[in-house]
N, C-alpha and C positions, 0 to 999 in steps of 0.2 A: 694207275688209280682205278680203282674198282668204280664201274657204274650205279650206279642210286635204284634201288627197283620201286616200283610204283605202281601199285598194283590197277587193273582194269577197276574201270569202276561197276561194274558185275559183282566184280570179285568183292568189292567191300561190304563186309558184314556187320551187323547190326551189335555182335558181342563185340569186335575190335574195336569198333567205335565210341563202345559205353566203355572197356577198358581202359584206351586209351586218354578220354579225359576222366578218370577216376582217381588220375594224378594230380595233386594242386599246381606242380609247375607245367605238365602238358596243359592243362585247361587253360593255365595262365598267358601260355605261348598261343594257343589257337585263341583265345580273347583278343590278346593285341594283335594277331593277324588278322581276327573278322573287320576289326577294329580300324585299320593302319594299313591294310593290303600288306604289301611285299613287302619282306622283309628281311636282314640278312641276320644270320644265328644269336651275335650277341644284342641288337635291338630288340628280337623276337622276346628275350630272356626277362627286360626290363632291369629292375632291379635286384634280379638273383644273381648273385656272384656263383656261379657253378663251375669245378672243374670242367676241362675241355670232352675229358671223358663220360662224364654222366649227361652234359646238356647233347652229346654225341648220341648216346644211348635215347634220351628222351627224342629227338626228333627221328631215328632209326624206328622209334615205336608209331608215333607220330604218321611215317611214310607205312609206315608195314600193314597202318589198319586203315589207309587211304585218306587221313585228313591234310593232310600236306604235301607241295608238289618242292621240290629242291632242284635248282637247276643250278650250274656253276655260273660264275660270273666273273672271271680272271680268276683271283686269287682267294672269292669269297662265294659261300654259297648263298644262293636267295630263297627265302622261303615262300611260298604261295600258300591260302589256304584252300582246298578243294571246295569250297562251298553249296556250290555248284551242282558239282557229280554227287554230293551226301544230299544236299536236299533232293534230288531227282529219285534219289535211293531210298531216301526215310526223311518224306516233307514233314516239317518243320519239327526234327530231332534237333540241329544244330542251333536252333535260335531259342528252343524252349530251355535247351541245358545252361545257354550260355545265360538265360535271363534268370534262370532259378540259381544261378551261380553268383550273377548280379547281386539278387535277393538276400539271398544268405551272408554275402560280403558285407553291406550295407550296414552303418551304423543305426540305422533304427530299426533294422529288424530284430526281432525278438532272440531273445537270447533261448539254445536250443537248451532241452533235459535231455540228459542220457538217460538212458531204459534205466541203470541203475537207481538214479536220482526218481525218478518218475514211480518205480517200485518200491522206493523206499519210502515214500509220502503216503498217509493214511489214506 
């Protein structure tokens, strides 16, 4: 079995990090981590039914850009979320995304225009 790399927390950059929750389900995975602490892959997921392969893929990006620590645990992996090491790195980037992601979820907030819709109105 191949080892998990994780990179120093030096090493995590500020583009990895805006990449990586730019995905609905990474974001959604690091929500119920900030959320819930430790967690093992399919709780992490919630209620996305994802092949083994893609939720695989999603947390390999996950460890690549430093927001997640994976250690084994018998037979299952557990997730951590680095929290920690990113706020020491880029104070309060993890709490502002996660609360504008919040926002935007939320049924009362406003419903968004697309530049198109927004263009097309006199």
């Amino acid at each position: 079995m191949r080892p998990l790399r994780h990179p120093a927390a030096d090493d995590i950059t500020l583009q990895g990090v805006l990449y990586a929750l730019a995905d609905p389900v990474r974001l959604g995975i690091v929500r119920r981590l900030y959320e819930q602490g430790t967690l093992n892959c399919g709780q992490s997921c919630g209620d996305d039914a994802l092949p083994r392969a893609t939720l695989s893929r999603h947390f390999d990006q996950l460890r690549e850009a430093g927001l997640v620590r994976t250690e084994r645990d018998g037979v299952q992996y557990l997730n951590v979320l680095r929290a920690d090491e990113v706020e020491a790195r880029f104070p309060g980037l993890l709490a502002s995304v996660l609360q504008a992601a919040e926002r935007e979820a939320s049924p009362s907030a406003p419903a968004r225009k697309t530049a198109r819709k927004a263009a097309a109105r006199p």
